[in-house]
VMD Tcl script that builds the backbone (N, CA, C; Angstrom):
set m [mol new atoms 474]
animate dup $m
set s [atomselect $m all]
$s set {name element resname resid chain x y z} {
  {N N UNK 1 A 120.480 104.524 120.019}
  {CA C UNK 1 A 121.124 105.695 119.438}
  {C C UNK 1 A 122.155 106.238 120.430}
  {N N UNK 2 A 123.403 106.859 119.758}
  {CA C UNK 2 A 124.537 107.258 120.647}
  {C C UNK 2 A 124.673 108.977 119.950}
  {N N UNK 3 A 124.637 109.528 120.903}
  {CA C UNK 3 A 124.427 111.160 120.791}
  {C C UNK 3 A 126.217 111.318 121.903}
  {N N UNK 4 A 126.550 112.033 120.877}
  {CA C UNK 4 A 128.390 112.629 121.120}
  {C C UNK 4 A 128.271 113.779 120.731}
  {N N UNK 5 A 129.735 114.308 121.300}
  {CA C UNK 5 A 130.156 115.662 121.066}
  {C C UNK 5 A 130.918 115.214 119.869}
  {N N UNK 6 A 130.861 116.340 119.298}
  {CA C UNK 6 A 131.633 116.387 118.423}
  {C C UNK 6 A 132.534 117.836 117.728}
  {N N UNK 7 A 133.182 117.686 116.563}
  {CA C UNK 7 A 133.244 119.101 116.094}
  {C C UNK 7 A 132.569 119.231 114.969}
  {N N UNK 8 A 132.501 120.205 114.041}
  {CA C UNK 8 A 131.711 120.756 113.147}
  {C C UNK 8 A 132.160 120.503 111.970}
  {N N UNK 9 A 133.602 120.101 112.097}
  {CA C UNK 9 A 134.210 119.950 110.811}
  {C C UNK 9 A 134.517 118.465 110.854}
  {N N UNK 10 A 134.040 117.897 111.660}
  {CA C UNK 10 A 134.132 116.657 111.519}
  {C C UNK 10 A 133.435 115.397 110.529}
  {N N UNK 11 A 134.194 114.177 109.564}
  {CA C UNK 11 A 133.698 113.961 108.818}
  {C C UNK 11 A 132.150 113.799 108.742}
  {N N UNK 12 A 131.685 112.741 109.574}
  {CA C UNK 12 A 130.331 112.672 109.411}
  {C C UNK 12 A 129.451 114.101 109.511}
  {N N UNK 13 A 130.146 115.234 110.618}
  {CA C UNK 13 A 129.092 116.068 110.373}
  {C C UNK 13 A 129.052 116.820 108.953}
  {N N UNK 14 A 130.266 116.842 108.158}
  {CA C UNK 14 A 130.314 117.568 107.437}
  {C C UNK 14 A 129.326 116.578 106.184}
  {N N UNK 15 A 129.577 115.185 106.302}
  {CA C UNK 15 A 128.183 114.232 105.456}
  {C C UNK 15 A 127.116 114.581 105.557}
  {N N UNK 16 A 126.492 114.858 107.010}
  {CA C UNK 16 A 125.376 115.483 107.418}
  {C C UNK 16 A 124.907 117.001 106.675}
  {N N UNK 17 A 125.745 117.819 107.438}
  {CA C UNK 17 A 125.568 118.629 106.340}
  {C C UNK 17 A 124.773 118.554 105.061}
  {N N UNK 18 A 126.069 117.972 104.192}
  {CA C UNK 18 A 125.452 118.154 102.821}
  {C C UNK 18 A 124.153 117.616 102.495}
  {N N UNK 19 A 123.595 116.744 103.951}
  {CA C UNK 19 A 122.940 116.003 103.295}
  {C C UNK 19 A 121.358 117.207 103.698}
  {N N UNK 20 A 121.451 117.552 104.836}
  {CA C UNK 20 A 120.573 119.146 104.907}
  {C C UNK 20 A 120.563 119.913 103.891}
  {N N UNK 21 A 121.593 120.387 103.636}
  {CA C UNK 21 A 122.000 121.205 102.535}
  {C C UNK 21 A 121.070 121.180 101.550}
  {N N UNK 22 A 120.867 119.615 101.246}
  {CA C UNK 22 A 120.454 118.788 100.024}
  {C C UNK 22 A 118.786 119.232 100.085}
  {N N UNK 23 A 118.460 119.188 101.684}
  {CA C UNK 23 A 116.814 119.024 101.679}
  {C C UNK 23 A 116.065 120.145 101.868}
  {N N UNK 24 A 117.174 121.322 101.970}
  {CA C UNK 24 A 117.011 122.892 102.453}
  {C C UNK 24 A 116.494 122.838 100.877}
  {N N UNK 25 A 117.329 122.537 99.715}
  {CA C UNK 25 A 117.647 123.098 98.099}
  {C C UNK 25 A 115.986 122.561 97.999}
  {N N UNK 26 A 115.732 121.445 98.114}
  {CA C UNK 26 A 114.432 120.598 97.775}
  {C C UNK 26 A 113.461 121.528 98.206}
  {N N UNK 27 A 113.254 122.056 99.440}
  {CA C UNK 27 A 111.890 122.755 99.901}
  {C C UNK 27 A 111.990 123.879 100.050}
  {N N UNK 28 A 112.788 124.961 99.931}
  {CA C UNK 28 A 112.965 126.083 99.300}
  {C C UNK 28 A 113.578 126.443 98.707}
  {N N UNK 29 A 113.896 125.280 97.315}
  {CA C UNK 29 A 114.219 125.886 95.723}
  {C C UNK 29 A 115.419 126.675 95.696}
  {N N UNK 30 A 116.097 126.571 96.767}
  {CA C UNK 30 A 117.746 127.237 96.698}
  {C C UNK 30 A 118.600 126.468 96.830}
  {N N UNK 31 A 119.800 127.635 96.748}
  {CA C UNK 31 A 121.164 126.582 97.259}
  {C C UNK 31 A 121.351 125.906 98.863}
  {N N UNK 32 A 120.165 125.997 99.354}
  {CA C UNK 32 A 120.436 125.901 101.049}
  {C C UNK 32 A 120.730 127.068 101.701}
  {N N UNK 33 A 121.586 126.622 103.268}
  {CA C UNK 33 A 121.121 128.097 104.026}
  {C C UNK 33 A 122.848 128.366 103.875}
  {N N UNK 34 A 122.468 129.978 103.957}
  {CA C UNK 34 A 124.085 130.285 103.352}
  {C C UNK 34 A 124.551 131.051 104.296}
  {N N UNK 35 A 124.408 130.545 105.935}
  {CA C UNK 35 A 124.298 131.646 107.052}
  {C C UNK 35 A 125.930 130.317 107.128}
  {N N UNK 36 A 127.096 131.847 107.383}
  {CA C UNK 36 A 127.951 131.475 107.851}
  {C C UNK 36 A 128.552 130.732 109.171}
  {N N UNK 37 A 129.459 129.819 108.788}
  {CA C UNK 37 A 129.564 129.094 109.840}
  {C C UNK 37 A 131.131 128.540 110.072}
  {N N UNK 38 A 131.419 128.105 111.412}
  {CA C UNK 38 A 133.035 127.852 111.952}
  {C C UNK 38 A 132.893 127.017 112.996}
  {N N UNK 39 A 133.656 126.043 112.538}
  {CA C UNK 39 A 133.695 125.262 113.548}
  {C C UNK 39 A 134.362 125.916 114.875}
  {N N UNK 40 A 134.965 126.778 114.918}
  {CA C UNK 40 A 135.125 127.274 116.136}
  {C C UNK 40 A 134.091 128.111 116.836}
  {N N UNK 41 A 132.978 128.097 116.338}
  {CA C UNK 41 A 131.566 128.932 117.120}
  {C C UNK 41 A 130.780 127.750 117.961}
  {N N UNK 42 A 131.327 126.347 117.593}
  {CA C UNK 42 A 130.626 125.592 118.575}
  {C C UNK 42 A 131.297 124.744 119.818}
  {N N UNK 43 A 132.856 125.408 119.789}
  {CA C UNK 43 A 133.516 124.793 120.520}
  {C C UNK 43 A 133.196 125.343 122.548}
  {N N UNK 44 A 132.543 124.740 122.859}
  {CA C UNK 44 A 132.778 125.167 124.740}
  {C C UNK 44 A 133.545 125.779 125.368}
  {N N UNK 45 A 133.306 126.830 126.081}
  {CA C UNK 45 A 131.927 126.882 126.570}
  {C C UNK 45 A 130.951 127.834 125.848}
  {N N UNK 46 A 131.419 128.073 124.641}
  {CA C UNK 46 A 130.611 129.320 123.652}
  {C C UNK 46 A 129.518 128.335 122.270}
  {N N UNK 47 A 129.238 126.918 122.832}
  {CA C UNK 47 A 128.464 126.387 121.984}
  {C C UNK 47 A 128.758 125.217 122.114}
  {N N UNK 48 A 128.250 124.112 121.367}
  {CA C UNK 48 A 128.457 122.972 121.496}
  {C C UNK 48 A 127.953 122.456 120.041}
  {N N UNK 49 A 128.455 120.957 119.598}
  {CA C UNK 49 A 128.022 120.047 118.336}
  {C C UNK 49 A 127.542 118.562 118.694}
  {N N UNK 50 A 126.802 118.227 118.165}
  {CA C UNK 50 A 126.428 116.977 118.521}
  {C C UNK 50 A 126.074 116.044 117.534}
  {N N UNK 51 A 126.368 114.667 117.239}
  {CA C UNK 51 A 126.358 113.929 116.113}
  {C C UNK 51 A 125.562 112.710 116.958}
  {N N UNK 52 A 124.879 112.265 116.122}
  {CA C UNK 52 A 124.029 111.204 116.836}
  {C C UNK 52 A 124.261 109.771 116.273}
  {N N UNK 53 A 124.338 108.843 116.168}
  {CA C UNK 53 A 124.454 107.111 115.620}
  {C C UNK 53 A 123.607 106.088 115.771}
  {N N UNK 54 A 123.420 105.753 115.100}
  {CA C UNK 54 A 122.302 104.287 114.893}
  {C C UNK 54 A 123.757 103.317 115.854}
  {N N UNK 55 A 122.375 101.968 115.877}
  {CA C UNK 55 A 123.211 100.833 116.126}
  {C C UNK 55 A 123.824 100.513 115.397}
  {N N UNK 56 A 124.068 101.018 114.190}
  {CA C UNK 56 A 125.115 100.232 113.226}
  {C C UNK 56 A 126.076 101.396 113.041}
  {N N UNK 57 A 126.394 102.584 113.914}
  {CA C UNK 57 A 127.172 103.272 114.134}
  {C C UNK 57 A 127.163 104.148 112.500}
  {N N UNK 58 A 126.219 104.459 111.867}
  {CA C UNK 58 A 125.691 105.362 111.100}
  {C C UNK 58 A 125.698 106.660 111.142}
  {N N UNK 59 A 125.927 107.841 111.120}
  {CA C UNK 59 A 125.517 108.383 111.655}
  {C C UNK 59 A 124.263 109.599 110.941}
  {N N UNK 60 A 123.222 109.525 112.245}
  {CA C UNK 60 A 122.031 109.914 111.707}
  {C C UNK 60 A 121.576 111.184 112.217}
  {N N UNK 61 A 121.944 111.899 112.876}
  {CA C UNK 61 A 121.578 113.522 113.302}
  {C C UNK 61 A 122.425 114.115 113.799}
  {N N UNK 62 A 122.262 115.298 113.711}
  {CA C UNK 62 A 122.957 116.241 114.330}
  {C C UNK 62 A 122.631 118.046 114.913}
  {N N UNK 63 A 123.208 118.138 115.592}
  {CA C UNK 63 A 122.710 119.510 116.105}
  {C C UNK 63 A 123.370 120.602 117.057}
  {N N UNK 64 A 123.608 121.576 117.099}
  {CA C UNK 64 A 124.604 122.221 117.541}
  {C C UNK 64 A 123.969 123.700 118.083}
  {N N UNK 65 A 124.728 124.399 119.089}
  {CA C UNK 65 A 124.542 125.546 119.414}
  {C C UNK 65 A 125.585 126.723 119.632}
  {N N UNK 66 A 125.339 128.251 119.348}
  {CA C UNK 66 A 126.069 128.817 119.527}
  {C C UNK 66 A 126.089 129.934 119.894}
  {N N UNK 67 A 126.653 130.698 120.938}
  {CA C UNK 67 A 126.683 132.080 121.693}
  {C C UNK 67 A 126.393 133.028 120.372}
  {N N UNK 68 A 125.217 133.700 121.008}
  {CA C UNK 68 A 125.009 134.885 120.604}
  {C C UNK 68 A 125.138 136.400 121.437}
  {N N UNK 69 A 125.526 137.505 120.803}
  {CA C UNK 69 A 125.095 138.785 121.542}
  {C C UNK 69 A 124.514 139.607 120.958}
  {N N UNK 70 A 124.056 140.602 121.626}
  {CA C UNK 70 A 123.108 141.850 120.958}
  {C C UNK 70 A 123.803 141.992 119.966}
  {N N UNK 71 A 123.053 142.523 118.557}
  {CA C UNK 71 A 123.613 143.136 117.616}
  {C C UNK 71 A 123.245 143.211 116.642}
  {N N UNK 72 A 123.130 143.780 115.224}
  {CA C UNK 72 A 121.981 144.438 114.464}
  {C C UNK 72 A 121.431 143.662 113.679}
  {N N UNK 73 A 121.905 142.333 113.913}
  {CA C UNK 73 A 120.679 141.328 113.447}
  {C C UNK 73 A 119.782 140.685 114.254}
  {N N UNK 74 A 119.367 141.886 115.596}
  {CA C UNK 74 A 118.630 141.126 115.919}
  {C C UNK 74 A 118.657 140.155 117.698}
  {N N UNK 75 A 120.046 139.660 117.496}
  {CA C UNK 75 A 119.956 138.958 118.634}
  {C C UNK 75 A 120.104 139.573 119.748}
  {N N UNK 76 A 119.963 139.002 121.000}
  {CA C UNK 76 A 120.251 139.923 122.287}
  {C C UNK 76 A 121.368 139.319 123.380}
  {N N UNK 77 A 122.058 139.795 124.117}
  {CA C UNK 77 A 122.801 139.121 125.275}
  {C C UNK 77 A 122.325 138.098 125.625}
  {N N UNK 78 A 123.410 136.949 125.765}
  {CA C UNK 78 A 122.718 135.930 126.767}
  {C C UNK 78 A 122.144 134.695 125.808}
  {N N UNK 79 A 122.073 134.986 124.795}
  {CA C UNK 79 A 121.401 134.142 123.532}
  {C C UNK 79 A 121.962 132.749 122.970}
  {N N UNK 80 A 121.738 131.661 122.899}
  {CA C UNK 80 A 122.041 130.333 122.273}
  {C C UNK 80 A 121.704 130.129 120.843}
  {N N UNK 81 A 121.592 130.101 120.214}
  {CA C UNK 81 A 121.303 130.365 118.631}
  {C C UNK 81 A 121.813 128.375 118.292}
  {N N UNK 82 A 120.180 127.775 117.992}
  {CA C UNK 82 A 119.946 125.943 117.909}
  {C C UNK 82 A 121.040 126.097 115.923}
  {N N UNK 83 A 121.669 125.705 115.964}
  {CA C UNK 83 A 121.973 125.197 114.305}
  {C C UNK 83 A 121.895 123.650 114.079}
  {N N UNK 84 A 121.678 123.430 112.613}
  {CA C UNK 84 A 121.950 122.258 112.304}
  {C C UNK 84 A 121.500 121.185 112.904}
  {N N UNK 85 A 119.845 121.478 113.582}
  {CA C UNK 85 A 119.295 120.387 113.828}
  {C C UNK 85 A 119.153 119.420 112.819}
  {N N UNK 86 A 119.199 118.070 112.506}
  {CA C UNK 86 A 118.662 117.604 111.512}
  {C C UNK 86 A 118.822 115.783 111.997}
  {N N UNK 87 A 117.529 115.087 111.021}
  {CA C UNK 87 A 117.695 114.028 111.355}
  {C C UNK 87 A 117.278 113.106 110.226}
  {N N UNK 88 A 118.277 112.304 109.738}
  {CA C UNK 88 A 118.028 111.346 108.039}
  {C C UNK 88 A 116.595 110.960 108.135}
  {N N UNK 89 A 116.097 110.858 106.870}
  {CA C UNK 89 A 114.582 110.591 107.104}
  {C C UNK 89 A 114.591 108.856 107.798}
  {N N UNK 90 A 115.448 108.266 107.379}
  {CA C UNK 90 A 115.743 106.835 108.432}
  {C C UNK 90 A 115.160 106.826 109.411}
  {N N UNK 91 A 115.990 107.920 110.357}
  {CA C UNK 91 A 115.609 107.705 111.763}
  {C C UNK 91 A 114.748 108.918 112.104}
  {N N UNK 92 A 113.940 109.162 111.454}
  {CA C UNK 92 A 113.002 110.107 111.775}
  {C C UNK 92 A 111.864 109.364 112.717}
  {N N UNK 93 A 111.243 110.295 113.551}
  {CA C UNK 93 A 109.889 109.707 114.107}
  {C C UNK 93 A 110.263 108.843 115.420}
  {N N UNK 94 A 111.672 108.990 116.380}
  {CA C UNK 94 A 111.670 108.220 117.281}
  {C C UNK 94 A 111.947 109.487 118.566}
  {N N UNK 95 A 111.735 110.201 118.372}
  {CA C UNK 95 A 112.172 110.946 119.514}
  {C C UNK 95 A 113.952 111.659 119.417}
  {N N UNK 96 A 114.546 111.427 118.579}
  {CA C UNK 96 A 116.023 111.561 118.418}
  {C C UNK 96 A 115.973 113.509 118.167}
  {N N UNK 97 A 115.367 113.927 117.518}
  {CA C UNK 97 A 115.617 115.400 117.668}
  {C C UNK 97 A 115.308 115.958 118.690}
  {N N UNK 98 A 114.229 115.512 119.645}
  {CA C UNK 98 A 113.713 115.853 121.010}
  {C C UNK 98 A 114.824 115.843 122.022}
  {N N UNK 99 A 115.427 114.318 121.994}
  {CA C UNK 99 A 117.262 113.914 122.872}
  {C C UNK 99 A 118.149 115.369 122.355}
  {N N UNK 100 A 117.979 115.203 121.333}
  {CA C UNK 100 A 119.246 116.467 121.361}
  {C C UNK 100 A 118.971 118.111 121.292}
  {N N UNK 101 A 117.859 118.375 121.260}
  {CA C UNK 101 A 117.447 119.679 121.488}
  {C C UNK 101 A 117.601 119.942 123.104}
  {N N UNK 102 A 116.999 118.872 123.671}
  {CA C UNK 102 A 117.549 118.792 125.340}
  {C C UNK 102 A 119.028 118.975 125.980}
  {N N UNK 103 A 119.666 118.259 125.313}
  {CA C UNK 103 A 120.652 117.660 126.134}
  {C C UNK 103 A 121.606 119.409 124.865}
  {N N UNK 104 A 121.066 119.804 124.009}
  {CA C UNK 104 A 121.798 121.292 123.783}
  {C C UNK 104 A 121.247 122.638 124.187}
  {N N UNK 105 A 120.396 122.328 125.297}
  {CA C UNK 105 A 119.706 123.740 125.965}
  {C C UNK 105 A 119.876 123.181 127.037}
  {N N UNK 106 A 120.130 122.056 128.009}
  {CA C UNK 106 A 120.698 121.811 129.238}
  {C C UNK 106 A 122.355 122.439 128.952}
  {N N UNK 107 A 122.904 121.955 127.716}
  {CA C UNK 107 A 124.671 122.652 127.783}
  {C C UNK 107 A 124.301 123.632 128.056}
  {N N UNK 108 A 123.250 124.696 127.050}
  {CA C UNK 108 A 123.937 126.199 126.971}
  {C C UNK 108 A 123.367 127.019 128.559}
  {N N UNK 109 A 122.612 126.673 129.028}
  {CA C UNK 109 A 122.134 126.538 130.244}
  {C C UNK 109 A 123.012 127.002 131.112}
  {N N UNK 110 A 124.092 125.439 131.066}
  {CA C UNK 110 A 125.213 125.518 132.423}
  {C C UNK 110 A 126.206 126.506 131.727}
  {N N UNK 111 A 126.425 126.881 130.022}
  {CA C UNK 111 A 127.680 127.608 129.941}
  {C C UNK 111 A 126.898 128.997 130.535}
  {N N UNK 112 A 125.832 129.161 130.887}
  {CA C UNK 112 A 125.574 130.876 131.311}
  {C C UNK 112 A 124.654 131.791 130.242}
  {N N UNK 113 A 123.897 130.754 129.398}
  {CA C UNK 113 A 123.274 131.065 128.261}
  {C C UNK 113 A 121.506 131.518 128.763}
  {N N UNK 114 A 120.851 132.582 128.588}
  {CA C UNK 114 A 119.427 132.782 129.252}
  {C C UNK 114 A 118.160 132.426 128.508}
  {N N UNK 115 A 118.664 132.461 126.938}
  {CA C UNK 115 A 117.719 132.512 126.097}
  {C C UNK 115 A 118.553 131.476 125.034}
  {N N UNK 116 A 117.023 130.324 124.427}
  {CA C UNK 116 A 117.768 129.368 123.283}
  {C C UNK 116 A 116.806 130.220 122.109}
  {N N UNK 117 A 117.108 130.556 120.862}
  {CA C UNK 117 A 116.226 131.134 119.855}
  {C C UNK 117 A 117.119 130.456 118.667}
  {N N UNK 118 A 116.240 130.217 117.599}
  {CA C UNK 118 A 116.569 129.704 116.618}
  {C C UNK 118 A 115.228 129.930 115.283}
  {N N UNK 119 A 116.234 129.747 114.333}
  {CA C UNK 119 A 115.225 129.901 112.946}
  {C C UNK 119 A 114.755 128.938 112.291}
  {N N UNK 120 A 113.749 129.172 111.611}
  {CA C UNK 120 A 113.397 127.694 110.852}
  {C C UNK 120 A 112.479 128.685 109.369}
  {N N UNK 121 A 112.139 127.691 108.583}
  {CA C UNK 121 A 111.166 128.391 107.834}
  {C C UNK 121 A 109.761 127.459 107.496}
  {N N UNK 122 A 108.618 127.987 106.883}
  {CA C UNK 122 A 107.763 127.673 107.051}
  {C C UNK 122 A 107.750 125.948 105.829}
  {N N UNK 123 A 108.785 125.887 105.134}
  {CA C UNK 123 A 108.509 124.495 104.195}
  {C C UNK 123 A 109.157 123.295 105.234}
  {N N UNK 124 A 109.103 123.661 106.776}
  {CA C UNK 124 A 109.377 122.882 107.714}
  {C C UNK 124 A 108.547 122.635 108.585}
  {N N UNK 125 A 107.642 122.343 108.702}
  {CA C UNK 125 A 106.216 122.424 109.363}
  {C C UNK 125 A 106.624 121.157 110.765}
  {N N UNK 126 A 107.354 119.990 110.339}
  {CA C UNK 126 A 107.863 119.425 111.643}
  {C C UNK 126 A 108.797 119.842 112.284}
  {N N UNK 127 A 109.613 120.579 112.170}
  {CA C UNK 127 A 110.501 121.508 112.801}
  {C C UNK 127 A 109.964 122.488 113.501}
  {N N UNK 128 A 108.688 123.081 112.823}
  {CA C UNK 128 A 108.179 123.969 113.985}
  {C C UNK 128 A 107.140 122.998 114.799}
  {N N UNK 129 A 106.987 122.155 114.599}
  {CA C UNK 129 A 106.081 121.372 115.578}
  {C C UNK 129 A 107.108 120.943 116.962}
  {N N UNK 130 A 107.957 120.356 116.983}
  {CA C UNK 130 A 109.004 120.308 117.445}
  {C C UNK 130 A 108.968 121.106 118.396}
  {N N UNK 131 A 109.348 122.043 117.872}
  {CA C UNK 131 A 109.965 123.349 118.551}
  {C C UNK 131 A 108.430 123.622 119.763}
  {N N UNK 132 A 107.480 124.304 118.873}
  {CA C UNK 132 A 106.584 124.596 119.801}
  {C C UNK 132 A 106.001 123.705 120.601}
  {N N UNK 133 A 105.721 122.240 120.585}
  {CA C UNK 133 A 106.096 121.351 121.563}
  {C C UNK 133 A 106.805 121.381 122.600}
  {N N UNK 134 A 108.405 122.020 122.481}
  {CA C UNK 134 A 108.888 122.039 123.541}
  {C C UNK 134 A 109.006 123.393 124.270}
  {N N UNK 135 A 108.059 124.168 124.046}
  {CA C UNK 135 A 107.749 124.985 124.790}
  {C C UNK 135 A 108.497 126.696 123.921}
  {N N UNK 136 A 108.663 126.597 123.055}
  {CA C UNK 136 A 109.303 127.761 121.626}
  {C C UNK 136 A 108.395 128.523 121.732}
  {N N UNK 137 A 108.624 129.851 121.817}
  {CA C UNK 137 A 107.558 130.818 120.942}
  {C C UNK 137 A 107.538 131.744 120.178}
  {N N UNK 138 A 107.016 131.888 119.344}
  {CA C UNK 138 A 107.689 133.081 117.798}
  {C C UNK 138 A 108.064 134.239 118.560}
  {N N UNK 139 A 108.712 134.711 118.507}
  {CA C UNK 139 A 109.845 135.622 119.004}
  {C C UNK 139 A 110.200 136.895 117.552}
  {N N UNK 140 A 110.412 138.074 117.645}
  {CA C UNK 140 A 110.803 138.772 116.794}
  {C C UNK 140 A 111.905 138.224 115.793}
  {N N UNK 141 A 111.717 138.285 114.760}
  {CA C UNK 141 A 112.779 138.022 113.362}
  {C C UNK 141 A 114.002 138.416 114.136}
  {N N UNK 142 A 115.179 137.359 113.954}
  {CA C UNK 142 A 116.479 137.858 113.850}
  {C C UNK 142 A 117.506 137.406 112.487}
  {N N UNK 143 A 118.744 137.105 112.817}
  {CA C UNK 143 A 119.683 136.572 112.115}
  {C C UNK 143 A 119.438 137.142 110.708}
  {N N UNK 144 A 120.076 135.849 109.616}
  {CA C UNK 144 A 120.540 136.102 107.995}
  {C C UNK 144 A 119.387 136.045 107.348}
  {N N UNK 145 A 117.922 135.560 107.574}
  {CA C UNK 145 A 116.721 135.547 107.073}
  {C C UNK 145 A 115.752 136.212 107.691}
  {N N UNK 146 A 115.903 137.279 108.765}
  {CA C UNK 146 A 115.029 137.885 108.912}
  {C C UNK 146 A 114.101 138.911 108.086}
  {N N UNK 147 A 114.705 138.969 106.890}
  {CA C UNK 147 A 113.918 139.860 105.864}
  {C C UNK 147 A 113.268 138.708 105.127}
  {N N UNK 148 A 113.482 137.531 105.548}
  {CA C UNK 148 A 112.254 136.318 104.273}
  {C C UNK 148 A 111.191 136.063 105.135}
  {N N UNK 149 A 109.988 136.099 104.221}
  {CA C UNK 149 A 108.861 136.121 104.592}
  {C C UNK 149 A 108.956 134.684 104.779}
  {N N UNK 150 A 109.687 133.764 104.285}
  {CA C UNK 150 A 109.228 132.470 104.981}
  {C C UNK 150 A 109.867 131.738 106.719}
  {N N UNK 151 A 110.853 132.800 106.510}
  {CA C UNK 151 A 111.244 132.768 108.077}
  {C C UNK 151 A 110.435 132.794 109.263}
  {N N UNK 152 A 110.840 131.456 110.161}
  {CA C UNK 152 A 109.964 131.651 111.848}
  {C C UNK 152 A 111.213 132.087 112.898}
  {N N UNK 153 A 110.760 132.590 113.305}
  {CA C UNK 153 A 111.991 132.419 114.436}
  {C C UNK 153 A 111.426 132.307 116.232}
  {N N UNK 154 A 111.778 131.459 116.790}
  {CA C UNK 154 A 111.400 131.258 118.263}
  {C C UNK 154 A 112.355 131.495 119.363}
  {N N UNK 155 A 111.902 131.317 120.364}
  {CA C UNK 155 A 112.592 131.458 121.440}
  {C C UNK 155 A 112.022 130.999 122.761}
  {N N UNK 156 A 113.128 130.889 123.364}
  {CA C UNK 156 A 112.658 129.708 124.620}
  {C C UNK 156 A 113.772 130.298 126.058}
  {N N UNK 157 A 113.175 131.037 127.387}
  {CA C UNK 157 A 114.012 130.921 128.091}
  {C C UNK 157 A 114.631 129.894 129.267}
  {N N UNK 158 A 116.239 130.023 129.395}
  {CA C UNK 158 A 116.853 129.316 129.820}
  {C C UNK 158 A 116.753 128.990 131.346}
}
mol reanalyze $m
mol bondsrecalc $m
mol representation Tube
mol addrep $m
């Protein structure tokens, strides 16, 4: 597997995407997550994107981060906010979301970032395994779903 930078609006990520999009609609019965987004929130040193590839230059995950500050949803100074983890059910089960959850809390790290926190909800039960594996811990509700009861939200310092 080949894990790159990338941008957000870039084709494959934007394939990716839809293809989350697709599995958000499946396990909580909506249109997906409708938390706004710009490819300029992940550009360095205020975030980063990452697209991942099979050997057949596929591409199969992706994941990105982005500066947060205090403010009335919640977040606080200093904050990394994980988006758009995701990984095709293909290449699920090898360690590939673990590579890039790392190698995007080592970035936000060096950009000057103290805290990584991110959301998930509960029809994701390997996502929070994941997470609390690598050391996550439920952390007060923030962001665009902090009023859904199926919202987790964690946090991890830098």
């Amino acid at each position: 597997m080949r894990i790159v930078r990338a941008r957000y609006d870039h084709p494959d990520a934007m394939k990716l995407n839809d293809a989350v999009q697709q599995e958000y609609a499946v396990r909580y019965g909506d249109v997906g997550d409708i938390t706004p987004l710009d490819p300029s929130m992940f550009e360095p040193p205020q975030g980063l994107y990452l697209l991942a590839y099979d050997d057949e230059e596929r591409p199969v995950a992706t994941g990105g981060w982005r500066a947060q500050q205090r403010n009335d949803e919640g977040y606080a100074d200093g904050d990394a906010e994980i988006k758009r983890m995701f990984v095709v059910i293909e290449a699920r089960g090898r360690g590939l979301a673990r590579r890039i959850l790392a190698m995007l809390e080592e970035d936000a790290r060096t950009a000057g970032r103290t805290r990584m926190v991110l959301e998930t909800g509960t029809a994701q039960p390997e996502a929070i395994t994941l997470y609390e594996s690598a050391g996550y811990e439920p952390t007060q509700k923030f962001g665009l779903y902090r009023f859904e009861a199926e919202s987790r939200c964690y946090a991890k310092p830098l």
